[in-house]
C-alpha positions in Angstrom: 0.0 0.0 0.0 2.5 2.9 -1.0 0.4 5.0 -2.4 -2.9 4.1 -0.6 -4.4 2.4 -3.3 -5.0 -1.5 -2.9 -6.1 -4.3 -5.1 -4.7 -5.1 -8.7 -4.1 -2.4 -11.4 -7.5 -1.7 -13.0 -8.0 -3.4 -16.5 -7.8 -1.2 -19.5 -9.9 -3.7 -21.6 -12.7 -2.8 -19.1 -12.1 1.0 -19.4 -15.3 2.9 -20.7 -14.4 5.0 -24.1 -17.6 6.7 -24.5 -16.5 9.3 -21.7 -14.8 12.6 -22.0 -12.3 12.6 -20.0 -9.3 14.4 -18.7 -6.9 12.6 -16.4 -10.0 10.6 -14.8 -12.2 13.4 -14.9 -15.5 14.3 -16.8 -15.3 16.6 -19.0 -18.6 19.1 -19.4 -18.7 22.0 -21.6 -21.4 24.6 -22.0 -23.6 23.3 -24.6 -26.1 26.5 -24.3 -29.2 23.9 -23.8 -32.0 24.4 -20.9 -33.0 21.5 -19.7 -35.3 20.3 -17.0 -38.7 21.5 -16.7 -40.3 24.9 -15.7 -40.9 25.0 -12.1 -44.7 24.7 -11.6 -46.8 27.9 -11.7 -47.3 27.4 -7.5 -45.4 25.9 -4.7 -47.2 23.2 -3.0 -48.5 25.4 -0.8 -50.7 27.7 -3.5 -48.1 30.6 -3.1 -45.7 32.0 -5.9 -42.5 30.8 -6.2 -39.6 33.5 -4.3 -37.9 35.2 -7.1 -34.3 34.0 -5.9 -36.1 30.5 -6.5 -36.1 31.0 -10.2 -33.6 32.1 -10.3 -31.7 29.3 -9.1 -33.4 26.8 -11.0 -32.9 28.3 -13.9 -28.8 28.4 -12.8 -29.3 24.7 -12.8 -31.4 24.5 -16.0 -28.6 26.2 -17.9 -25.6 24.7 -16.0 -23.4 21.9 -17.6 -23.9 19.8 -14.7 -27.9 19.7 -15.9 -26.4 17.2 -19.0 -26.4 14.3 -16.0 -29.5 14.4 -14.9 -32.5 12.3 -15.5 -35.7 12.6 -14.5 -35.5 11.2 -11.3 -32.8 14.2 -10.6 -35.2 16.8 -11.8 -37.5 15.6 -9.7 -35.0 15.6 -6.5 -34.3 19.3 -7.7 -37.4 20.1 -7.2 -37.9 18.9 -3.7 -34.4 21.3 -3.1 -36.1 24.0 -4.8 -39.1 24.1 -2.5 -36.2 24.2 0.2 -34.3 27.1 -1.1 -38.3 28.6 -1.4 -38.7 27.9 2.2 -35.6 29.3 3.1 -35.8 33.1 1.0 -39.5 32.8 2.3 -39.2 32.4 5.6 -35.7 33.9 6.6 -37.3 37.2 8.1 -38.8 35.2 10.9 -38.2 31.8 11.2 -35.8 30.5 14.1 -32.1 29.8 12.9 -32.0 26.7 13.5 -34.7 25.6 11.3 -32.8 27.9 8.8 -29.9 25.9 9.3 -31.4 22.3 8.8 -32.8 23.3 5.8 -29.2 24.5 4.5 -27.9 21.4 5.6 -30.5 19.4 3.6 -30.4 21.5 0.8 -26.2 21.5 0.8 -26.7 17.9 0.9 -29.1 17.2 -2.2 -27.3 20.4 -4.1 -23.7 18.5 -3.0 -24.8 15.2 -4.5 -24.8 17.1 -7.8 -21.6 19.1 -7.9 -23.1 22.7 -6.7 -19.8 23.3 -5.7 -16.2 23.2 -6.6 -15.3 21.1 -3.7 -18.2 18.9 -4.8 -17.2 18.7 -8.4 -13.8 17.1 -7.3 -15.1 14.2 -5.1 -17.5 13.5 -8.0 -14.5 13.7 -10.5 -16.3 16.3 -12.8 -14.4 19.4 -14.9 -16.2 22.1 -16.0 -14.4 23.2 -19.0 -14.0 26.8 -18.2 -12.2 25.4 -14.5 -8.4 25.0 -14.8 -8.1 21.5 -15.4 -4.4 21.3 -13.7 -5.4 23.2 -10.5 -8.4 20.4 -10.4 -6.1 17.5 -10.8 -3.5 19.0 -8.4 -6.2 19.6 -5.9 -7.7 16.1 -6.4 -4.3 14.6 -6.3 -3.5 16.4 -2.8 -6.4 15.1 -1.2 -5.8 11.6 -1.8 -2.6 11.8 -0.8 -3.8 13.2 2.4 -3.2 10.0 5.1 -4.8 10.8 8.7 -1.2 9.0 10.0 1.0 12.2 8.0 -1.4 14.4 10.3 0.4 12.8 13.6 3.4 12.4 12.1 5.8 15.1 14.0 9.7 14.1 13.5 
């Protein structure tokens, strides 16, 4: 186990060749296309939806991460949507820690999708317009982090 990786070298007959990919990244480019559905009319509730709401759904219509999702996604977005509703609509007077539950939840579903940078390198996914060497570098640091270098004082 030098390098923390066990098991015998992966098999390059087995490798997929139908993915873009940039040392063992996905590549996704901005293709321009909105995809996903319109948010409906009303939230469950009968009100309109907050206007930061649309807006972030339509982020996630037009991003390149959209070009991953099914239907089943879309409809996991839209649960997170009703979230960040409930958040902007609520935020005035609701307690903080129901704020923050719902943050957690919606970080959680958002995460699962690569909302972030930091998310985008566990999932192994490139936006083309990131800098594909500071992504690899970063990815490579963090699995050569060990816990036992943290101890490790000499």
């Amino acid at each position: 186990m030098a390098n923390g990786i066990t098991g015998p070298a992966p098999n390059p007959m087995r490798a997929r060749r139908n993915a873009d990919t940039l040392g063992g990244f996905r590549v996704l480019r901005d293709d321009g296309i909105i995809r996903g559905d319109e948010l409906p009319e009303f939230t469950p509730d009968g009100s309109p939806w907050h206007a930061k709401t649309l807006i972030w759904w339509n982020t996630w219509r037009r991003s390149p991460l959209a070009q991953l999702m099914r239907d089943t996604d879309w409809l996991t977005m839209e649960k997170a949507a009703i979230i960040y509703n409930t958040i902007w609509s609520t935020a005035q007077w609701a307690k903080t820690t129901d704020i923050a539950m719902l943050n957690r939840e919606l970080d959680r579903i958002t995460g699962n999708y690569g909302a972030t940078y930091a998310d985008r390198l566990k999932l192994r996914i490139l936006i083309e317009d990131e800098d594909p060497d500071e992504v690899i570098e970063a990815a490579k640091a963090k699995k050569d982090t060990h816990y036992e270098d943290l101890f490790d004082q000499d």
